[in-house]
N, C-alpha and C positions, 0 to 999 in steps of 0.2 A: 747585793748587800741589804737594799731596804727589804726584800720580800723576806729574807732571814732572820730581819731585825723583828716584823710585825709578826713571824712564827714565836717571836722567843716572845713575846708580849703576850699572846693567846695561848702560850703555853700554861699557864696556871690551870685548875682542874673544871669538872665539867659545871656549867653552871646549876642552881639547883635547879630538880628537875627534868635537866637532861635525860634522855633514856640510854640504857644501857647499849651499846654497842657490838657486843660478841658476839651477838649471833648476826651479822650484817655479812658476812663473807670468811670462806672457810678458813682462814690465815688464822682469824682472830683467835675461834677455841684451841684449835689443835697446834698453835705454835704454844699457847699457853701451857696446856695439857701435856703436853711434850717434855717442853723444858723443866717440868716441875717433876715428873715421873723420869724421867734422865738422869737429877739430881738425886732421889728417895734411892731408886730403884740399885742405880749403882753401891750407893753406898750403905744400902740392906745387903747386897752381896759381895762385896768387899769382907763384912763383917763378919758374914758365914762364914767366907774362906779363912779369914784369921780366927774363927774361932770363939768370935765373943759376943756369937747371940746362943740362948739357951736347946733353940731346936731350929731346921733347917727351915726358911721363909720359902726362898725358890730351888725349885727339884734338881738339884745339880748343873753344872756347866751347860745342858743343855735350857733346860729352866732358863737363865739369865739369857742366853744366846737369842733364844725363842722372843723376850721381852724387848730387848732390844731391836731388833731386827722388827720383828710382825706389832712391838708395841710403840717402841719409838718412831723408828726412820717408817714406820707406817703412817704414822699420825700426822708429821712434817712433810711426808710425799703428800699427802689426799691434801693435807691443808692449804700446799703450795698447788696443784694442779685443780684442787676449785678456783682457787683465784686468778691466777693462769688462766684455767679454762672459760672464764668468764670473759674473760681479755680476747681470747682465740677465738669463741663462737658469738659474741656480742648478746650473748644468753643469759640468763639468769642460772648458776648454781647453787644447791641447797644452803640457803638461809634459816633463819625463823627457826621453826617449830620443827623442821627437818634435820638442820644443821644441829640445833639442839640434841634430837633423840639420835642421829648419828656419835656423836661426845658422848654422850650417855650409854650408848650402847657400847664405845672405847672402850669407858670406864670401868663396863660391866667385865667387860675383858679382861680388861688389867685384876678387877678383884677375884674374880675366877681361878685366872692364873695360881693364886697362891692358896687354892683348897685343892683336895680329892676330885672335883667334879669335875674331870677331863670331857668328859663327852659335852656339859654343858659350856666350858670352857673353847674346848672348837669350836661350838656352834655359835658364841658370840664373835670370836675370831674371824670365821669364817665370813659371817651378817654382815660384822663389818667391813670387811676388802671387797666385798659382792655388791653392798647398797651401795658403798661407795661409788665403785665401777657404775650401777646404774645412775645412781645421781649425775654423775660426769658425763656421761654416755648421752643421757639426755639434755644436754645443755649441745655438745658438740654436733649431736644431727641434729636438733634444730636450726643450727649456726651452720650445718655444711662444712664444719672442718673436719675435712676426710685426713686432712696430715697428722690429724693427733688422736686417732681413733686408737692407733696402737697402745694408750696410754690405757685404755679400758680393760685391751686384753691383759695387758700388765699387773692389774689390780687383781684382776678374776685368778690370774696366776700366784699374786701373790696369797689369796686365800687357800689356795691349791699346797702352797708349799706350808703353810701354818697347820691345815688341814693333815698331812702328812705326817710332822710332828708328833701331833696329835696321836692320829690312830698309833702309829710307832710306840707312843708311849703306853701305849692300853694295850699291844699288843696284840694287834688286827692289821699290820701292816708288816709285810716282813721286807723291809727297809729300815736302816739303823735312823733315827730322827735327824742327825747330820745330812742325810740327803736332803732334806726337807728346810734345813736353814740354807746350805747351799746355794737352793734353788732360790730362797728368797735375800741371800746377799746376790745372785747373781744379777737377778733383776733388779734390786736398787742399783749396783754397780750401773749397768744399761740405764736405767733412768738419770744417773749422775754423767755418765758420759754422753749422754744426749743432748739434756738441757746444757750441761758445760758447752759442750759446740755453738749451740745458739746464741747464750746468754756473754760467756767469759769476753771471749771475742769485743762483743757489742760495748758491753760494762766498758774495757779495756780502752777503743776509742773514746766512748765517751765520758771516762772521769779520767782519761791521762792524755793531756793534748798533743800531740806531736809520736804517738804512738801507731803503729802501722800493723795493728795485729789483722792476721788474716788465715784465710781454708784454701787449703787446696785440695781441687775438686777427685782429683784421683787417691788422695789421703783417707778423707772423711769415711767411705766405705769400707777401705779397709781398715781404719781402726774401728770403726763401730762394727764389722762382721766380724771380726775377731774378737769380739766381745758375747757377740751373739755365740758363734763358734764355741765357745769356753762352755756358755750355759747349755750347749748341744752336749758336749764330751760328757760337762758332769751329767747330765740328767741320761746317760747312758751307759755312766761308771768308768769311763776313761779315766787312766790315770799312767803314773809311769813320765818315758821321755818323749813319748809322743805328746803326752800332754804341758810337759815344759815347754817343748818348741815352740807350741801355740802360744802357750804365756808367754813365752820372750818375745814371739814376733808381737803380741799385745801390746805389751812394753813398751817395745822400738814403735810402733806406732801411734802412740798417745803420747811418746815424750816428740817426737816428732812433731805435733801437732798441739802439744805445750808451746814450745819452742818457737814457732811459728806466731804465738802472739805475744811475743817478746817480756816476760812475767819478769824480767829485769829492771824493766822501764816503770815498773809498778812499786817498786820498794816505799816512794811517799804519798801514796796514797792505800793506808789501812782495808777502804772498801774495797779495793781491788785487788791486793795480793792475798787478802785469806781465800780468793776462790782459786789461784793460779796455786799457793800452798796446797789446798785440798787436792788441786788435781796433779802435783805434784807424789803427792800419795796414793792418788791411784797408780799413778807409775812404779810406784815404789813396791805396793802392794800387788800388780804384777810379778815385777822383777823375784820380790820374794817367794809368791807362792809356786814359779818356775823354780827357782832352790830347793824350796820345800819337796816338790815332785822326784829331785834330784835326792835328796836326802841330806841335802847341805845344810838346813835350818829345818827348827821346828814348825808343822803347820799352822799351829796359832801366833806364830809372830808377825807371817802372813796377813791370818785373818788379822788382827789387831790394827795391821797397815792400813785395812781396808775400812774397819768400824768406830777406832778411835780414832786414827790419822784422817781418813778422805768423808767418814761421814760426816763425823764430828765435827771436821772444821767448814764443811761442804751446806751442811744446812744449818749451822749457824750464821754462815757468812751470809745467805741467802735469805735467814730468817731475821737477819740484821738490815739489808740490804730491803728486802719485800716489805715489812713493815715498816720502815721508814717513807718508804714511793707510797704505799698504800693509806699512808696516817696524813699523808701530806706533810712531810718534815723534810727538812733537808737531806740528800743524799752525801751526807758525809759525815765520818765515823767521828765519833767523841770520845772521851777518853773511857767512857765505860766499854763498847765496843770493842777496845785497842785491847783492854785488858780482857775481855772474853777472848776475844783471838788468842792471844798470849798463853790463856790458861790453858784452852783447850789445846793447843800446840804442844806445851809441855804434859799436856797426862800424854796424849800421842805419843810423844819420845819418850818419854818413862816407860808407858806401859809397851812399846817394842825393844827398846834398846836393852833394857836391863835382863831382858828373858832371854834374849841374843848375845849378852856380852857377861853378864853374873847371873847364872840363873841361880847361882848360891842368896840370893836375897830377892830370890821371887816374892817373897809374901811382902817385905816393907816395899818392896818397889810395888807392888797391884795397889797398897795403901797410899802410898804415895800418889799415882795416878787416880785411885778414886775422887780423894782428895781432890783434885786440881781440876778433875770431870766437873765434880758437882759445884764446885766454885765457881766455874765458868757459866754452868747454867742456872747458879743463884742472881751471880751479875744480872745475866741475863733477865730475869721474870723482875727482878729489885727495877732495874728501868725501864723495860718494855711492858710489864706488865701494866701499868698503870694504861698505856697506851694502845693499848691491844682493847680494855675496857673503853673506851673514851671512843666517841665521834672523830670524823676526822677533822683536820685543822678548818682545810676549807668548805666546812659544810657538806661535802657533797656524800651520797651516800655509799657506803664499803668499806 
């Protein structure tokens, strides 16, 4: 109680003078950067689709998929895994003047994205998943963490799959550009159920006392190789009921291992059930895109399960969660938190349910959820951003 009392007392803003904080550790720009283009972005394309901007901003469905995917859940994976990675290898990851021209380089991306200049537009996409990877890369073998090397190849991959896009649209690649988001939801997916094993778990015991979440060791492979599996079929054009089966045994194996850390016992406490929510949705978004394969439901009801259901609510909870440990604040949710959760929950079920159950009012229900997108990540920058700028509480430096 008093160490929370003397945070809320040093909470007022930095003194004058203070220096600017952002570039101290990757969390800081790129959760920033993130949430702010999450908000624009969606609700520049919302707009399109209804019709009520003068000329097209992003290149059709693909356009917007591309942003999300290689511009968003890009930006909040590197941000989280420098900081992270800094944790794992007791290394220094890019800060300063690196961390800086890395954001800047994002940035360059993002404005790219919305001109004719594809091939310069890859090339900044690309830079960026690539330095990334080596920025990381070089933190963890200096540190000797060989467990999280795979996180490097991950990166390099996902430049690979933006890269694809890419040439596809220029018409140098004879692959439809869907391959190429695929590949790069398939790898966030893996890095969501990755970190989920480690992290949810952990979180679980310790913000809800008397909870007994736990792995089991014959479990954990086969749900994360079925996960692997999936990104094998598509990157070889599987599809059909061979590839349902796979998704359903996915399915049965992640709610399985849901299940197992009891996401019931978490209802009162806000920090904990948005990440058991989120991976709830990856469940979901199994289950579904195994129907889909069927021909029971449409594919992008699927994907939506996976982008606005399990990201959305997955690196928010995380980027609420992360910046909190990181600013040195309390680890428990407020009421602005409660209501990001909340938002981001319902654009999720809007934008799945309504395409699923009235696809006769597609268009108000996509406004509807943009809507409730970018409110959630207005909350979001309206209170963390002041904090994401700012030193942390107790001096120390990150």
């Amino acid at each position: 109680m008093s160490q929370t009392i003397l945070l809320k007392l040093e909470e007022p803003g930095p003194r004058r003078g203070q220096p600017l904080a952002l570039w101290q550790l990757g969390f800081r720009p790129f959760y920033l950067l993130a949430s702010v283009f999450a908000a624009l972005s969606v609700l520049i394309w919302v707009a399109q689709v209804a019709g009520w901007l003068p000329v097209a901003v992003l290149p059709g469905p693909v356009g917007h998929a591309h942003e999300m995917v290689f511009g968003y859940a890009l930006a909040v994976v590197v941000g989280f895994l420098f900081t992270a990675g800094r944790n794992w290898s007791g290394q220094a990851t890019p800060s300063g003047g690196a961390l800086m021209a890395l954001a800047g380089l994002w940035l360059v991306a993002r404005v790219l994205a919305l001109t004719p200049w594809f091939a310069a537009a890859a090339l900044a996409n690309v830079a960026f998943a690539w330095l990334s990877a080596a920025g990381l890369a070089r933190a963890l073998v200096r540190g000797g963490s060989q467990r999280n090397y795979f996180f490097v190849g991950l990166l390099v991959v996902m430049g690979l799959g933006s890269l694809a896009v890419h040439l596809s649209a220029m018409g140098l690649l004879a692959l439809p550009a869907w391959a190429g988001l695929q590949l790069g939801l398939d790898v966030v997916l893996f890095i969501m159920v990755v970190m989920g094993g480690r992290v949810i778990p952990m979180f679980t015991n310790n913000g809800v006392p008397g909870t007994l979440a736990t792995r089991k060791a014959w479990l954990e492979p086969l749900a994360l190789g079925a996960v692997l599996a999936i990104l094998v079929a598509d990157l070889v054009g599987l599809s059909g009921p061979v590839l349902a089966v796979l998704l359903v045994v996915a399915a049965g194996a992640h709610g399985a291992r849901l299940a197992l850390w009891q996401p019931w016992r978490t209802l009162r406490t806000p920090l904990v059930w948005i990440l058991h929510l989120a991976y709830a949705w990856i469940v979901l978004h199994l289950a579904l895109r195994g129907a889909a394969q069927l021909g029971w439901v449409m594919p992008s009801v699927a994907a939506h399960a996976l982008t606005a259901g399990a990201i959305g609510s997955l690196t928010l909870g995380m980027m609420t969660r992360t910046a909190r440990g990181h600013t040195a604040r309390p680890l428990r949710a407020d009421g602005h938190d409660v209501a990001v959760y909340w938002l981001v929950t319902l654009a999720a079920v809007v934008r799945v349910v309504v395409p699923l159950l009235w696809p006769a009012v597609y268009v108000p229900g996509l406004v509807v959820s943009a809507l409730l997108w970018s409110a959630a990540f207005v909350v979001y920058v309206a209170h963390y951003g002041p904090w994401l700028l700012r030193a942390r509480l107790d001096g120390k430096p990150g």
